[in-house]
SERO-4910 file (N, C-alpha, C, O; in steps of 0.05 Angstrom, whole numbers):
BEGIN
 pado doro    nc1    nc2    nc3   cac1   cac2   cac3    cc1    cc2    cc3    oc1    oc2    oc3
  Unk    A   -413    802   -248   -390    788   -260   -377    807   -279   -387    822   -296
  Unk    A   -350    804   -274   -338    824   -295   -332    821   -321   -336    798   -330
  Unk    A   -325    834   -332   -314    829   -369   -291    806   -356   -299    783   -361
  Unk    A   -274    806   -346   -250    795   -351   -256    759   -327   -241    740   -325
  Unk    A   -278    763   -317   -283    737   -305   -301    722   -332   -301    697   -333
  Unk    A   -316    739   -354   -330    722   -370   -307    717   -378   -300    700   -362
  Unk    A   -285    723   -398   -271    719   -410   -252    691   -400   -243    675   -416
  Unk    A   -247    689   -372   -233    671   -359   -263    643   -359   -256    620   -358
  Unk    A   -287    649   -360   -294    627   -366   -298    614   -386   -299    590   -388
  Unk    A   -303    634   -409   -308    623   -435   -282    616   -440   -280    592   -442
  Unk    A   -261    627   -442   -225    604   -443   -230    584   -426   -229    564   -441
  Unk    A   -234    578   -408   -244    547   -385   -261    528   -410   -252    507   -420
  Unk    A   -289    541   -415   -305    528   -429   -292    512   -459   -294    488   -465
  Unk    A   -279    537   -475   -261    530   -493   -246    509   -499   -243    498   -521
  Unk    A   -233    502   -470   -211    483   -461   -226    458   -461   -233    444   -480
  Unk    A   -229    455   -446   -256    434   -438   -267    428   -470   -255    409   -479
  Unk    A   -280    437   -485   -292    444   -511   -263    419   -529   -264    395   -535
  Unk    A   -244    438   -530   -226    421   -540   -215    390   -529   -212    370   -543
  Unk    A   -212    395   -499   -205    368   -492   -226    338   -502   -220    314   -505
  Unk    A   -256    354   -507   -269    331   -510   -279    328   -543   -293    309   -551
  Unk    A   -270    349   -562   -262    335   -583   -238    323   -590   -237    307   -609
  Unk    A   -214    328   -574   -192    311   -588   -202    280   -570   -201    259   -582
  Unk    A   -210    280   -550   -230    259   -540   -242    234   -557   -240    210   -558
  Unk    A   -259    259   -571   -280    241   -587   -264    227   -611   -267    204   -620
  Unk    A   -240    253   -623   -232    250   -653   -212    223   -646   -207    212   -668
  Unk    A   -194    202   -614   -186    192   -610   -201    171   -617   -194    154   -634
  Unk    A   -227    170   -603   -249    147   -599   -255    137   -625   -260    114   -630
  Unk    A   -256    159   -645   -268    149   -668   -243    138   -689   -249    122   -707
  Unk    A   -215    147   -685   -198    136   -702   -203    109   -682   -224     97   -686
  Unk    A   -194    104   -671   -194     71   -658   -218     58   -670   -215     36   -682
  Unk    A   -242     69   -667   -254     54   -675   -252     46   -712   -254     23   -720
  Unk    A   -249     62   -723   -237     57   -751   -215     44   -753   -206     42   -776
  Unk    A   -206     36   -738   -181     19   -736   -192    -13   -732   -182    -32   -742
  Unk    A   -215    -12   -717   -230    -40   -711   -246    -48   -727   -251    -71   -734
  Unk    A   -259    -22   -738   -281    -26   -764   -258    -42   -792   -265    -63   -803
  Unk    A   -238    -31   -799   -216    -40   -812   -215    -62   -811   -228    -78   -826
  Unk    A   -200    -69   -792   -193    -97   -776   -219   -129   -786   -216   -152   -795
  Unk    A   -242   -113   -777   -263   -130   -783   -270   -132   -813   -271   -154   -825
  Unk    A   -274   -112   -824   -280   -115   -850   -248   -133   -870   -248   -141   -893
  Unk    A   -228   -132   -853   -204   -153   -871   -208   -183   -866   -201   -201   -880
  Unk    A   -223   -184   -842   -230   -204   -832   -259   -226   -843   -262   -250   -847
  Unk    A   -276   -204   -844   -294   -219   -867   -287   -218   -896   -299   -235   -910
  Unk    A   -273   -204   -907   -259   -216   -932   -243   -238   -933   -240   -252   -952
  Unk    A   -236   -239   -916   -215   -262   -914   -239   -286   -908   -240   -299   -929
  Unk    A   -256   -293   -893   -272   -309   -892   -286   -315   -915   -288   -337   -927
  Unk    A   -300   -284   -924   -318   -296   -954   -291   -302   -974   -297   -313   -995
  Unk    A   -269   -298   -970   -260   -314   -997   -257   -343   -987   -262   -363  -1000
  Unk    A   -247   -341   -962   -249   -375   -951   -274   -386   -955   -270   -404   -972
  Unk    A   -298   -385   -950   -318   -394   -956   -322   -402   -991   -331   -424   -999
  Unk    A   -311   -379  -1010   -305   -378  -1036   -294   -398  -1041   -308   -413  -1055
  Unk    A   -263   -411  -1032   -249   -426  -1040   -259   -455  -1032   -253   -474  -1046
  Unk    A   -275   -459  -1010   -281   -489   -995   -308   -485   -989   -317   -483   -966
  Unk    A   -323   -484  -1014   -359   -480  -1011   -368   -498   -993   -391   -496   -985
  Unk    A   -351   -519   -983   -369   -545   -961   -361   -533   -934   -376   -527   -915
  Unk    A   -337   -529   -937   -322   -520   -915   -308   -542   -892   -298   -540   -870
  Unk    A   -316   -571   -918   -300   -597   -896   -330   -606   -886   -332   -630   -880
  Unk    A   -351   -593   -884   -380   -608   -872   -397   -609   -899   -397   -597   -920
  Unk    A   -411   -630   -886   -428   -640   -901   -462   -624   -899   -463   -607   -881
  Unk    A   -485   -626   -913   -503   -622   -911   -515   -615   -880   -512   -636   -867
  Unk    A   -524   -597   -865   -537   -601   -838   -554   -618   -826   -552   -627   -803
  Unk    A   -577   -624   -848   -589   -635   -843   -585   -673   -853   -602   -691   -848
  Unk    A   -562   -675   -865   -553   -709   -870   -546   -720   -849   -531   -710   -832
  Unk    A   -559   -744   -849   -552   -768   -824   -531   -771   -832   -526   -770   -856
  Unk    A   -505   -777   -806   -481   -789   -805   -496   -817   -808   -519   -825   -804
  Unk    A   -464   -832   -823   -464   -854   -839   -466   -879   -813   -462   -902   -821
  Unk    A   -468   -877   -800   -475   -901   -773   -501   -905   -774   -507   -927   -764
  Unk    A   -521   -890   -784   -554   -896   -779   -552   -903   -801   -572   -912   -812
***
């Protein structure tokens, strides 16, 4: 193998190298985008839970008022 065929593979390898970190660096902003998303979403719940500690229900374990 010659000098100038390593060289044409390590630029190949390189490429490749790069395509699958801007890959990864895609996968992981999205996912921070969902991690976001969720964490606004349980704030928004625990303050709802905050504001309406019953939440409109009663006890789990209380008999409805028919028995």
């Amino acid at each position: 193998m010659s000098t100038e065929d390593r060289f044409v593979d390590i630029e190949i390898k390189i490429a490749h190298q790069e395509d699958m970190v801007e890959s990864l660096n895609q996968r992981i902003y999205e996912q921070q985008k969902q991690i976001d998303k969720l964490e606004q979403m349980l704030h928004a719940l625990a303050q709802h839970l905050r504001d309406n500690p019953q939440g409109g229900q009663g006890p789990l374990n209380e008999r409805p008022p028919h028995y």
